[in-house]
C-alpha positions as CSV (number, residue, x, y, z in Angstrom):
1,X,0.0,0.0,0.0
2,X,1.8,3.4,-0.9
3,X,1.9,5.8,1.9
4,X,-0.2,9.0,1.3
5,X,0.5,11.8,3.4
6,X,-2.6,13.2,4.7
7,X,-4.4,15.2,8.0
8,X,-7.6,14.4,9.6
9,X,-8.6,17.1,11.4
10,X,-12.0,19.0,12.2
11,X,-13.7,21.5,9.9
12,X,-13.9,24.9,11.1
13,X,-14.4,27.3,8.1
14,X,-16.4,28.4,5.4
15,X,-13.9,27.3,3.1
16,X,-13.6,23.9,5.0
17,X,-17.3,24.0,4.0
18,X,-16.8,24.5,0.2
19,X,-14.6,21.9,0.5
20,X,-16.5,19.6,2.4
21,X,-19.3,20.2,-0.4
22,X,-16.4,19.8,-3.3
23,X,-15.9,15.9,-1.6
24,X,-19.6,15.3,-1.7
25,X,-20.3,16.6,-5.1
26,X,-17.6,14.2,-6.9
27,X,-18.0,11.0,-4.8
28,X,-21.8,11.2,-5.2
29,X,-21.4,11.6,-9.2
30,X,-18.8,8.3,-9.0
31,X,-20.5,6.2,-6.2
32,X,-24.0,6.8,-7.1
33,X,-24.3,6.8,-11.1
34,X,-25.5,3.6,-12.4
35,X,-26.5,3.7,-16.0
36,X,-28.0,0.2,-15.9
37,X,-30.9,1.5,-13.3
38,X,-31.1,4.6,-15.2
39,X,-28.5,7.1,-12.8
40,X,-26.6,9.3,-14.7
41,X,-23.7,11.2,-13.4
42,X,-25.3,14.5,-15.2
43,X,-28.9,13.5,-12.8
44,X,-26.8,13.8,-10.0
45,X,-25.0,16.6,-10.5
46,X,-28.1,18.1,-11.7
47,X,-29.9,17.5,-8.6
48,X,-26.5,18.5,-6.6
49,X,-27.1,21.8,-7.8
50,X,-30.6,22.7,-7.1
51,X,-30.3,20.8,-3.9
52,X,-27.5,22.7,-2.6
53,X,-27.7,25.8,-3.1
54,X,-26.1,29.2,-0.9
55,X,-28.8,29.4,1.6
56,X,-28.3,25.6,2.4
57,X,-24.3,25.5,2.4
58,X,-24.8,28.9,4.7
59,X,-27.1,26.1,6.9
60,X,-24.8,23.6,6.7
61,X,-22.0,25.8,7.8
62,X,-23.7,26.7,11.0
63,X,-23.8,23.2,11.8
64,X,-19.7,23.0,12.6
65,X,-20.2,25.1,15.6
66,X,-22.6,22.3,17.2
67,X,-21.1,20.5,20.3
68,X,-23.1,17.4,18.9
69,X,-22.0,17.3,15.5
70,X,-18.5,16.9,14.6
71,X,-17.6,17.1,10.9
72,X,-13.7,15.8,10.3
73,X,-11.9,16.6,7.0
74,X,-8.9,14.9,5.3
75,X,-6.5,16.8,3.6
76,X,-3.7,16.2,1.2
77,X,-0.4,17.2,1.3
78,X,-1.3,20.4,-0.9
79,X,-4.2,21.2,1.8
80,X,-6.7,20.0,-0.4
81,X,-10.0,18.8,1.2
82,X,-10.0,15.2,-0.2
83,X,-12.4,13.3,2.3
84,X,-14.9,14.0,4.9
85,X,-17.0,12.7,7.8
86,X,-19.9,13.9,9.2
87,X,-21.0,12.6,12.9
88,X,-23.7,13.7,14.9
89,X,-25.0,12.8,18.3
90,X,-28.6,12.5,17.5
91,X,-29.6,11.8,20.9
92,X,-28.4,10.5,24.4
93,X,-28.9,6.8,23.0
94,X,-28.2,7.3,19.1
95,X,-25.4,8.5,16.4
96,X,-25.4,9.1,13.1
97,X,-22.7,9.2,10.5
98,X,-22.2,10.2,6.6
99,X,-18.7,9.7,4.7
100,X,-17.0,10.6,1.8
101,X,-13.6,10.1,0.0
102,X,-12.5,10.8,-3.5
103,X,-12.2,7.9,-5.2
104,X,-8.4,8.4,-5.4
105,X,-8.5,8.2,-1.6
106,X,-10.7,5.1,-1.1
107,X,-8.9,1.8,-0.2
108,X,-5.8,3.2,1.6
109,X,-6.6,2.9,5.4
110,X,-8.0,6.2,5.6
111,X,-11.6,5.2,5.9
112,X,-10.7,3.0,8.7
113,X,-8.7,6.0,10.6
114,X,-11.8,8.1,10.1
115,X,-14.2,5.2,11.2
116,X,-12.1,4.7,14.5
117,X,-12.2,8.4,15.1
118,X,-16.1,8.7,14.6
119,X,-16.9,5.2,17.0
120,X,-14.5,6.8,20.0
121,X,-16.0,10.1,19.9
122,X,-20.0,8.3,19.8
123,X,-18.5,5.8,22.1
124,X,-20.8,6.7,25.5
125,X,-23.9,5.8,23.1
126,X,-26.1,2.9,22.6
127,X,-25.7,2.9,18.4
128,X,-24.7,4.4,15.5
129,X,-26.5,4.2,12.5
130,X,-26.2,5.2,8.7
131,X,-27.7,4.7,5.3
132,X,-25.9,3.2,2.3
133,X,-27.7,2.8,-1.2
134,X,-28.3,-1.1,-2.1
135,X,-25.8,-1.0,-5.2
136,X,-22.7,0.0,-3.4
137,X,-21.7,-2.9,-2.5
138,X,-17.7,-1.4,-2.0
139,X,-19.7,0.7,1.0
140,X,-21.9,-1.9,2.7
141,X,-18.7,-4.6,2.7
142,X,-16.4,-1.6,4.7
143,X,-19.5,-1.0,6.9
144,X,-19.9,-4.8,7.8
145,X,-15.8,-4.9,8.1
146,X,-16.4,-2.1,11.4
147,X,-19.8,-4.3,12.9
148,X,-22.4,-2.4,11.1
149,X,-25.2,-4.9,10.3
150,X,-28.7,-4.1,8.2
151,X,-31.6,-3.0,10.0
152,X,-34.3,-4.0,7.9
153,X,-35.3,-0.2,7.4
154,X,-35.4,1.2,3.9
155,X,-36.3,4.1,1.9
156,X,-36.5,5.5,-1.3
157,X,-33.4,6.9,-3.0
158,X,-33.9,9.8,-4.5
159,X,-32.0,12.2,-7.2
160,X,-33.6,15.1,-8.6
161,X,-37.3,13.5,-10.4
162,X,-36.3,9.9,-10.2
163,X,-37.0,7.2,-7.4
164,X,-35.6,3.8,-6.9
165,X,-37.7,2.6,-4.7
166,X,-36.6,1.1,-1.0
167,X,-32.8,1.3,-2.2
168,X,-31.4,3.0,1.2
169,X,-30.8,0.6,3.7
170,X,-30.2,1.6,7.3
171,X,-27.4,-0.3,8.8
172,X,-26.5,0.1,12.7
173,X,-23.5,-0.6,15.0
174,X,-24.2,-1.4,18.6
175,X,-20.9,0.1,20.8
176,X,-23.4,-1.6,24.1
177,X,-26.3,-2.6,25.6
C-alpha cells in the first residue's frame, strides 16, 4: 500500500465548508451513477445543484459550531480537502454518520482511521447508524468490516425526479447494551 500523506482534522471554516461540499459533489457523481438502473452522473450533478444551493451550504456551515456534531476533514499534502466525515450525536442513545472520499483516496486505510475516530467520539452511546444505497456494495462490505449490520429499514433513494424505490438501507453498529 503506498503511503499517502494526509491530516484528519476537524472543519472549522467556510472554506472547509466549500470543500467539504467539493468531496460530496464528486464521490456522489462516482458512487451513485448507475446507468444500468437509469442514474446518470449528469442526474446527480443536476440535482446537486438545485439541492445545494447558498442558503443551504450557509445552513450547513452553521452546523460545525454544534457540540453534537463533529464534521472531520482529510486533507492532502497540498491542503486539499480530499475526504470527509460527518457525525452527529442525534440523541443520548443514538449516532449518526455520513462519509466521503474521493475515489483516489478510497482503499488506503483512511476510511478506517476516520471510522475509529467517529466510533471513540459516539463511544458513550447505545448505536450508531447510517444509510448506504443497495448497489454500493464497495460501501456496505467496509461498513460490515467495522460491525455495522442491516436493520431491515429502507427508503426511497432519490436524485432530482427519479425514485428507486426502497434502495437505502439503514445499517447500525451497537458500541453496548
Amino acid at each position: 500500500m503506498e503511503k499517502l500523506d494526509y491530516k484528519i482534522r476537524i472543519a472549522k471554516s467556510m472554506k472547509d465548508e466549500l470543500g467539504i461540499l467539493k468531496v460530496r459533489d464528486t464521490t456522489w457523481a462516482e458512487t451513485y451513477a448507475n446507468p444500468r438502473l437509469g442514474i446518470t452522473k449528469l442526474m446527480i450533478q443536476n440535482h446537486l445543484k438545485r439541492k445545494f444551493n447558498e442558503v443551504y451550504i450557509q445552513r450547513y456551515y452553521e452546523t460545525l459550531k454544534q457540540k453534537n456534531i463533529k464534521n472531520w476533514i482529510v486533507q492532502d499534502s497540498k491542503k486539499e480537502i480530499v475526504g470527509w466525515l460527518f457525525c452527529s450525536k442525534d440523541t443520548e442513545i443514538k449516532g449518526s454518520i455520513g462519509m466521503y472520499l474521493l475515489p483516489e483516496f478510497q482503499s488506503k486505510g483512511i476510511g478506517s482511521k476516520l471510522i475509529e475516530r467517529e466510533i471513540k467520539w459516539l463511544s458513550k452511546l447505545k448505536y450508531i447508524e447510517l444509510e448506504v444505497v443497495s448497489y454500493n456494495e464497495k460501501a456496505i462490505k467496509f461498513y460490515k468490516k467495522f460491525g455495522f449490520k442491516f436493520t431491515g429499514n429502507k427508503s426511497d433513494f432519490k436524485i432530482g425526479d427519479y425514485t428507486l424505490k426502497d434502495a437505502r438501507l439503514e445499517m447500525r453498529k451497537t458500541l453496548r447494551n
